[in-house]
C-alpha positions in Angstrom: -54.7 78.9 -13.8 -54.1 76.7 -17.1 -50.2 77.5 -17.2 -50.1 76.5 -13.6 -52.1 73.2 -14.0 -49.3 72.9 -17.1 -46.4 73.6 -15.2 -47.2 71.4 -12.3 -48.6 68.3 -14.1 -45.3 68.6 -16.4 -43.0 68.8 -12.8 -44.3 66.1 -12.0 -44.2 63.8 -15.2 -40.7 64.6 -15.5 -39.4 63.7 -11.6 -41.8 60.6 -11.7 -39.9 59.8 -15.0 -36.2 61.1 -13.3 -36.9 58.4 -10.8 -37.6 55.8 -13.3 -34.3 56.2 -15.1 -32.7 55.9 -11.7 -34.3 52.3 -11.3 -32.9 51.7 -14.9 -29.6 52.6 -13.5 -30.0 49.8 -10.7 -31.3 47.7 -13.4 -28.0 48.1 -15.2 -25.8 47.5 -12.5 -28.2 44.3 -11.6 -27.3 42.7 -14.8 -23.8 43.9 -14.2 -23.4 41.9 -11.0 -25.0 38.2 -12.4 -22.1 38.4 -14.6 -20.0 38.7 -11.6 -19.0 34.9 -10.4 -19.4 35.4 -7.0 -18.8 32.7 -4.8 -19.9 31.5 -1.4 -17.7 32.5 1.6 -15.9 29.8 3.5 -17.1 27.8 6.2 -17.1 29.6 9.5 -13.5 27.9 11.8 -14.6 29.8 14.4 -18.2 30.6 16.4 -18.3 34.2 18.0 -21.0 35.0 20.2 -24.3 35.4 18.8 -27.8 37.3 20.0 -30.7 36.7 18.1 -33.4 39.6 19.2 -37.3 38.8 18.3 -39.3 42.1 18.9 -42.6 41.1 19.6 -45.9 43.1 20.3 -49.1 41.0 20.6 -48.7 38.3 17.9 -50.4 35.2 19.9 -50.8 33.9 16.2 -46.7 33.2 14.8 -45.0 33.9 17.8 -44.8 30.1 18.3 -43.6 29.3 15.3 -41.3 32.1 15.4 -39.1 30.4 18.3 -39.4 27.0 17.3 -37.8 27.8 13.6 -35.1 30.0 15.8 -34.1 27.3 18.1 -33.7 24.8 14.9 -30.8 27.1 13.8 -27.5 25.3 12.8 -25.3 27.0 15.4 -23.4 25.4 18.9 -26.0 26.4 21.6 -23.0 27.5 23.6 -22.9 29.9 21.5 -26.1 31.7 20.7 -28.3 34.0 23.2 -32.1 34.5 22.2 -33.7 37.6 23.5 -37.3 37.9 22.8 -38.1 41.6 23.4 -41.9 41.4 24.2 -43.9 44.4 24.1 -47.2 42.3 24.4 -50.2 43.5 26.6 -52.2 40.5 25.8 -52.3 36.6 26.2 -48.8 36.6 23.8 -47.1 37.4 27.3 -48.0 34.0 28.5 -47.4 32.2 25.6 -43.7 33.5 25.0 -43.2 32.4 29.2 -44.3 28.3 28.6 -42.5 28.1 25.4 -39.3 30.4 27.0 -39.4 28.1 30.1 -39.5 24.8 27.9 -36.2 25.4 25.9 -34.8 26.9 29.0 -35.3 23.4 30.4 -33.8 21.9 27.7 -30.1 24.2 28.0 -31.3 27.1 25.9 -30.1 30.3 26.7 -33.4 32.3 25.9 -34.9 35.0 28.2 -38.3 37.0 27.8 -37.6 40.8 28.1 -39.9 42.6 29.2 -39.8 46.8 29.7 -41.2 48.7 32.0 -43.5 50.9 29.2 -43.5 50.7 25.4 -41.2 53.9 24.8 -39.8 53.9 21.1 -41.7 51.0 19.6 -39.6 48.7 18.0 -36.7 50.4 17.9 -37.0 50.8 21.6 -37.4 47.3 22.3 -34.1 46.7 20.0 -32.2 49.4 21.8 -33.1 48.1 25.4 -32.1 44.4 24.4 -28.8 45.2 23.2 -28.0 47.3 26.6 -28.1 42.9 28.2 -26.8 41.5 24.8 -23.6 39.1 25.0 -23.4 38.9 21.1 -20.2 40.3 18.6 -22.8 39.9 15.9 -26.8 40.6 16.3 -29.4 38.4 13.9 -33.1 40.4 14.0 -36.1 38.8 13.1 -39.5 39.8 12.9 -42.5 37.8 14.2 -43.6 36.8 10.8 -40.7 35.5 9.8 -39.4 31.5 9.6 -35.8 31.1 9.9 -33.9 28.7 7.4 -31.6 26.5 10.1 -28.3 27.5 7.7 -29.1 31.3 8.4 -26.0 31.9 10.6 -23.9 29.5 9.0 -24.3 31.4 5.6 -24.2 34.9 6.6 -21.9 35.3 9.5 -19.0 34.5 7.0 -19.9 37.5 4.8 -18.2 39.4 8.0 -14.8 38.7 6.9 -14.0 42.3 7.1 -13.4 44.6 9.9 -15.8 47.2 8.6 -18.6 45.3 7.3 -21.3 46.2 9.9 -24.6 44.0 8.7 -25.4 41.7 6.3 -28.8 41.3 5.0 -30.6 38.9 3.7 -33.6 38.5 0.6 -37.2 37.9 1.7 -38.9 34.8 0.3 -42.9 34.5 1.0 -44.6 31.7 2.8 -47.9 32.6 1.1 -47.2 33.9 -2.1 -50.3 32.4 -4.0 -52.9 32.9 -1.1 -54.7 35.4 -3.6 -53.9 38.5 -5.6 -53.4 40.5 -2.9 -50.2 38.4 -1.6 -49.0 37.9 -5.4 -49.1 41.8 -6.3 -46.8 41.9 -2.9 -44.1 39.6 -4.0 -44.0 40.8 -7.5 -43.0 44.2 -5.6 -40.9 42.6 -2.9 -39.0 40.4 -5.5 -38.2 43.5 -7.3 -36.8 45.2 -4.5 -34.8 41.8 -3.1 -33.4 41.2 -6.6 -32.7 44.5 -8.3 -32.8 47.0 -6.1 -30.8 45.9 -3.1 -28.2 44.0 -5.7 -28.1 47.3 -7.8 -26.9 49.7 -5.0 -24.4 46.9 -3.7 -23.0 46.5 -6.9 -22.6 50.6 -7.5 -21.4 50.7 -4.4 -23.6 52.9 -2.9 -25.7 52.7 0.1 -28.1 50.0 0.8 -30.4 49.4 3.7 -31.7 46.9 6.5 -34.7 45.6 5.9 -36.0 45.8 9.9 -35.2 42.1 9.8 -33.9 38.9 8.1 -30.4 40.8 8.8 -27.4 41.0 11.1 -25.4 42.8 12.5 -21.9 44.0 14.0 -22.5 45.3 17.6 -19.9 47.7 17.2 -21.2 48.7 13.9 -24.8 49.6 15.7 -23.5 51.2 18.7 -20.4 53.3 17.0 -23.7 54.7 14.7 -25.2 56.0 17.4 -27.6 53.3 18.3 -31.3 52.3 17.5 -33.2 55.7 17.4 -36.5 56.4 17.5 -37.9 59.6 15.9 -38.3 58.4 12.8 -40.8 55.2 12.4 -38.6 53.1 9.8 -35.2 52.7 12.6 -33.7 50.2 10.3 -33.5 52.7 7.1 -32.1 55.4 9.9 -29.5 53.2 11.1 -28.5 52.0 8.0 -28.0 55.4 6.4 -25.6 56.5 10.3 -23.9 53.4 10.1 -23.0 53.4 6.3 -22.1 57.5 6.6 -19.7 56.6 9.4 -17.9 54.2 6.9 -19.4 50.8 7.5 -19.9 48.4 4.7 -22.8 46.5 4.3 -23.4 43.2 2.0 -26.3 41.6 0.6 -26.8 38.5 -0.3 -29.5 37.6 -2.7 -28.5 34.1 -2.2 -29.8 33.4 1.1 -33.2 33.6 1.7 -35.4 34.1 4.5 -39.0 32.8 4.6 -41.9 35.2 5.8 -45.9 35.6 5.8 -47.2 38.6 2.8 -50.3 40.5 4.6 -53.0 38.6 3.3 -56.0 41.7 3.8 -55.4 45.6 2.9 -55.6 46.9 6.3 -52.7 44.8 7.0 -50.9 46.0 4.2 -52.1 49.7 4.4 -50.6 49.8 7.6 -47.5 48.3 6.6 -47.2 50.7 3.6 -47.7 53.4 5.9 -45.6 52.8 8.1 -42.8 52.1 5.3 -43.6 55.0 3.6 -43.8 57.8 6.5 -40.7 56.5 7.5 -38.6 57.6 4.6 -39.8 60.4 4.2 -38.9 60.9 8.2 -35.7 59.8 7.2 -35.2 61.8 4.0 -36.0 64.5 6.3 -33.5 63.5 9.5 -30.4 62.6 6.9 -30.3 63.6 3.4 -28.6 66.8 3.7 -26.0 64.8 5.8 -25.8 62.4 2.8 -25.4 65.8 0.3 -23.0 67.1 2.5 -20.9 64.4 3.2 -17.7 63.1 1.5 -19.4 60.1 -1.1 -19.0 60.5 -4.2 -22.0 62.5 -6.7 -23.1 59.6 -7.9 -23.9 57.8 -4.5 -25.0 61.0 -3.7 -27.7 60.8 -6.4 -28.7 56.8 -5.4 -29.2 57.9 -1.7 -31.4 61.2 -2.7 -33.5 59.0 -4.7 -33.5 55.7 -2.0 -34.7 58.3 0.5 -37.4 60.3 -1.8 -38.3 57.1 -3.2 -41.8 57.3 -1.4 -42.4 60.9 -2.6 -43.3 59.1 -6.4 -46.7 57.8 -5.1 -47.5 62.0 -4.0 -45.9 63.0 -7.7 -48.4 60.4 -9.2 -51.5 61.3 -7.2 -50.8 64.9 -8.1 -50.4 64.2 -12.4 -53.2 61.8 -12.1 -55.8 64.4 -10.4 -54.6 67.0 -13.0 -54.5 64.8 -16.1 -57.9 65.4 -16.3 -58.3 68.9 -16.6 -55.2 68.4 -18.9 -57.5 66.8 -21.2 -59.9 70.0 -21.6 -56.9 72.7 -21.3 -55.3 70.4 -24.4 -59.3 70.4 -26.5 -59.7 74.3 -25.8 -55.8 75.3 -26.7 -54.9 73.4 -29.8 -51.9 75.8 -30.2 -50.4 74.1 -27.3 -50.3 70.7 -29.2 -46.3 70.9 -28.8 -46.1 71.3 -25.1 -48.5 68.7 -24.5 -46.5 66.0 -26.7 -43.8 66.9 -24.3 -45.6 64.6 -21.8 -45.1 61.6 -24.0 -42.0 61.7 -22.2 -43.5 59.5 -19.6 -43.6 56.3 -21.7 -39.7 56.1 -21.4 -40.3 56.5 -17.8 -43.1 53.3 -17.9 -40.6 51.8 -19.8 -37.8 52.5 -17.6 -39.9 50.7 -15.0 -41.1 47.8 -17.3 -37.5 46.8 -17.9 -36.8 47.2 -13.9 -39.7 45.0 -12.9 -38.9 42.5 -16.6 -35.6 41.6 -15.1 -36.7 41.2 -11.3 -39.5 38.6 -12.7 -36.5 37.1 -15.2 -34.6 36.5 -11.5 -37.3 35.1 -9.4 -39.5 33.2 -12.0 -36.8 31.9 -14.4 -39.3 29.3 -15.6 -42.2 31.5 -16.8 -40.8 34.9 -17.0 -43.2 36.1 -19.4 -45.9 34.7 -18.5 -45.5 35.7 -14.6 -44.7 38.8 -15.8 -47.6 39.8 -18.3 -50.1 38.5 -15.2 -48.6 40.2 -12.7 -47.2 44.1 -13.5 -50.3 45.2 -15.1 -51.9 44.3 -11.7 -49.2 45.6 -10.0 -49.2 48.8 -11.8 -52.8 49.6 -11.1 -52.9 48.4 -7.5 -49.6 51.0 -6.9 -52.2 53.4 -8.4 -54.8 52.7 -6.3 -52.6 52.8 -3.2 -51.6 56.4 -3.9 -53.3 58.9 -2.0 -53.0 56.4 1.4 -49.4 56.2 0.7 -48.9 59.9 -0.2 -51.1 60.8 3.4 -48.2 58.9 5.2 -45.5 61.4 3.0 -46.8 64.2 3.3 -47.1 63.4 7.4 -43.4 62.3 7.2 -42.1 65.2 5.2 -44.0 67.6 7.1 -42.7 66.0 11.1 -46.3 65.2 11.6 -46.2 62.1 14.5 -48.5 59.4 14.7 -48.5 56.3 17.0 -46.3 53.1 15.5 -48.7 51.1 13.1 -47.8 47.2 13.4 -49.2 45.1 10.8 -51.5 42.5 12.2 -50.2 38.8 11.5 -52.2 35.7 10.6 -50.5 32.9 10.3 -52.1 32.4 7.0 -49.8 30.2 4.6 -52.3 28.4 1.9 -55.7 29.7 0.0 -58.7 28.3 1.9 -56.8 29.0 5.8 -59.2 31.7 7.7 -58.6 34.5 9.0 -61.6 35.4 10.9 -61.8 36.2 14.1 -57.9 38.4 14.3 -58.4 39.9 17.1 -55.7 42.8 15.6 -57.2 43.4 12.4 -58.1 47.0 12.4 -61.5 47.4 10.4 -62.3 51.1 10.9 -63.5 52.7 7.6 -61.3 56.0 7.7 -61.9 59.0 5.2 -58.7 57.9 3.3 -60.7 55.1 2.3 -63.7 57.2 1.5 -61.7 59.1 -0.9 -60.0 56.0 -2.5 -64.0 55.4 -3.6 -64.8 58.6 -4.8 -61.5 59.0 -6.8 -62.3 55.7 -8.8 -65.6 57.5 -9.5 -63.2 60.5 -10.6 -61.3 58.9 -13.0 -64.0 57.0 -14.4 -65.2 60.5 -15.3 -61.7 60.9 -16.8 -63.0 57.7 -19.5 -65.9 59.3 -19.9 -63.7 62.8 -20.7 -61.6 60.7 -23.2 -64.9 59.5 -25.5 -66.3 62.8 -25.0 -63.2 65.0 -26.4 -61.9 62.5 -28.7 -58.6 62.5 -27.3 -57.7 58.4 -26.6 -54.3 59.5 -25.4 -55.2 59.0 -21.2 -57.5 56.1 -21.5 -55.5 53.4 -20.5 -54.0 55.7 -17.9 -57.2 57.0 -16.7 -58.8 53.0 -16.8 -55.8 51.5 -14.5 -56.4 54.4 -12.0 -60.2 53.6 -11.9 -59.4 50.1 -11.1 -56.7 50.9 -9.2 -58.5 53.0 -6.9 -61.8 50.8 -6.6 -59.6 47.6 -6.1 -57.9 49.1 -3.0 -61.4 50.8 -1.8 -63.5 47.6 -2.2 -60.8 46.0 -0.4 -60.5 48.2 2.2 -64.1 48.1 3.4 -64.9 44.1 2.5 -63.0 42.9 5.7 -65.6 44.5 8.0 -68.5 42.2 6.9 -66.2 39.7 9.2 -65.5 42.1 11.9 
């Protein structure tokens, strides 16, 4: 039983460390591409035919402001089609009809679609839209998002080849200092939107659509097969059939596009659920396509990882859990001392990711770098912790073909500290036994402190002090919104 808890927590050290050097790689090839001088495309001579699609399901709270900063895009009216796919079973239906029949008054060419049942979520609410869409090109945007007016100004030009199916755009936050919880989010998003999406471009290897903030070639979705819906993340699926296929796709960190950061943990559990069950959903649908298919090894490599990407929260629950009885095999085998150094190997994988998250901060926060980033990743690092076994529940589902219902994330419309948010009539407060374990394992690795003072072996302490924060942070989180229910 020792030799297996060895063998295992080593596994998993060295993958979770593999991983690591692969976001060094990115990091590399980020630095790599600022060099690059890379100039903006030239004005647009000529309009084509535009359909901006707004899936919507019961957001009574942005969907307002959602068409308003859509019809102040820069683009000839005659030009531009708004479908706003509503799902809604609530009072959202008519709020979408008044503000629909007041721009259709004033010449707009914006219809409310509604389906006859909610078959395939999102991605069935996309697919049915783009059956009655005039567009060439297809701009998505979710209901928590707030256009910039230059959006299709700026990005429609980054078509200027035949086989460049969708350009995507980087996420900027509305609410980024509403409170930790929104500034541990954009530390992660910023990281993803800089290095990561930049990285993979400038590699040339497969990159993704973010669900929205993006558009797209028609032919480009419909010669991929269309929006599908057996996985929960569509837009990593389509992007991963459309780029297989041949299509190039562009990102442009450039052009940003403002949206809300969940403001409670529900809302971002759900969200992180979501994200992370898809992949692995994914992972499961396309990767040996993406092993067996004609790219080249190393793309190969950067699309394995992109896709198993989520499977390092289940590798870190697993070596956290058995760090602790590491600590007692290690006291009662001191001939072992060698094998155990051997896990030292994980500080080049923290520092791996140090450097990764160092130059995302460097991007986005030019003007304090260090001092954004020494407030922010230790936060970050033990809030990732925390969110571990949630996220790895939502792998493990994914990986196994396990289906559960679509999880939206409840919007608030929440922009500045002090705005309220009592009273969402989405927010889902029920106290689940995820969260009841997120409690007890902060208990756990408290123990694991203890263990450390007890043995004499200082080694995990750090390690084993982030986790108990980690987990408590995300538990006490998780349970403080129903005091408002």
């Amino acid at each position: 039983m020792e030799w297996l808890v060895i063998v295992l927590y080593g596994i998993t050290l060295m993958i979770i460390c593999l991983f690591s050097l692969g976001q060094f790689n990115l990091t590399w090839h980020y630095l790599k591409s600022r060099k690059d001088n890379v100039k903006e495309s030239a004005a647009l001579t000529e309009y084509p035919y535009v359909t901006i699609q707004l899936p919507v399901f019961n957001e009574r709270y942005v969907v307002e402001r959602l068409i308003d900063a859509v019809t102040k895009i820069n683009y000839p009216k005659g030009k531009l089609e708004i479908q706003i796919l509503d799902d809604s079973n609530d009072e959202t239906i008519q709020i979408i009809e008044k503000k629909v029949s007041a721009y259709q008054a004033n010449g707009w060419d914006i219809h409310q679609i509604r389906r006859p049942d909610r078959v395939g979520y999102k991605a069935g609410a996309l697919a049915y839209g783009l059956k009655e869409a005039k567009g060439e090109f297809i701009a998505i945007f979710d209901a928590d998002f707030v256009p910039n007016p230059e959006f299709l100004l700026r990005t429609l030009p980054k078509f200027n080849h035949g086989k460049v199916g969708m350009v995507q755009t980087k996420w900027s936050h509305l609410n980024t200092d509403y409170g930790w919880l929104t500034k541990i989010q954009a530390f992660w998003l910023d990281a993803h939107f800089t290095v990561e999406q930049k990285g993979r471009e400038h590699a040339g290897s497969f990159i993704n659509f973010n669900g929205t903030a993006g558009v797209w070639r028609k032919a480009c979705i419909e010669d991929a097969g269309g929006w599908q819906y057996d996985t929960i993340t569509e837009d990593l699926d389509l992007s991963y059939r459309a780029q297989l296929k041949g299509w190039k796709f562009v990102y442009r960190e450039e052009i940003e596009s403002p949206a809300e950061l969940p403001i409670l943990i529900p809302a971002v559990k759900s969200q992180q659920y979501r994200w992370n069950k898809g992949a692995a959903e994914t992972a499961r649908k396309t990767l040996g396509k993406v092993l067996t298919s004609n790219i080249g090894w190393k793309h190969k490599v950067r699309a394995a990882m992109h896709l198993l990407n989520s499977s390092v929260f289940l590798l870190l629950l697993i070596a956290a859990v058995l760090s602790i009885p590491m600590l007692y095999i290690k006291e009662y085998n001191p001939d072992l001392a060698l094998v155990f150094d051997l896990g030292s190997i994980f500080i080049i994988g923290f520092l791996a990711m140090g450097f990764f998250y160092w130059v995302a901060a460097k991007a986005t926060h030019p003007e304090y770098t260090l001092k954004y980033f020494l407030r922010n990743f230790p936060v970050f690092l033990a809030f990732s912790m925390g969110m571990a076994l949630h996220n790895s529940v939502a792998v493990v589902e994914g990986y196994l073909g396990i289906k559960t219902p679509f999880v939206r994330t409840p919007k608030f419309n929440v922009n500045v500290k002090g705005d309220s948010w009592k009273g969402n009539i989405y927010l889902n407060n029920v106290l689940t036994p995820v969260t009841f374990m997120e409690g007890l394992l902060s208990v756990y690795f408290i123990y694991g402190i203890f263990s450390g003072f007890k043995l004499e072996d200082y080694g995990l302490m750090l390690f084993h002090a982030m986790l108990a924060i980690g987990f408590a942070y995300v538990f006490i989180l998780s349970v403080k919104p129903m005091k408002h229910a």
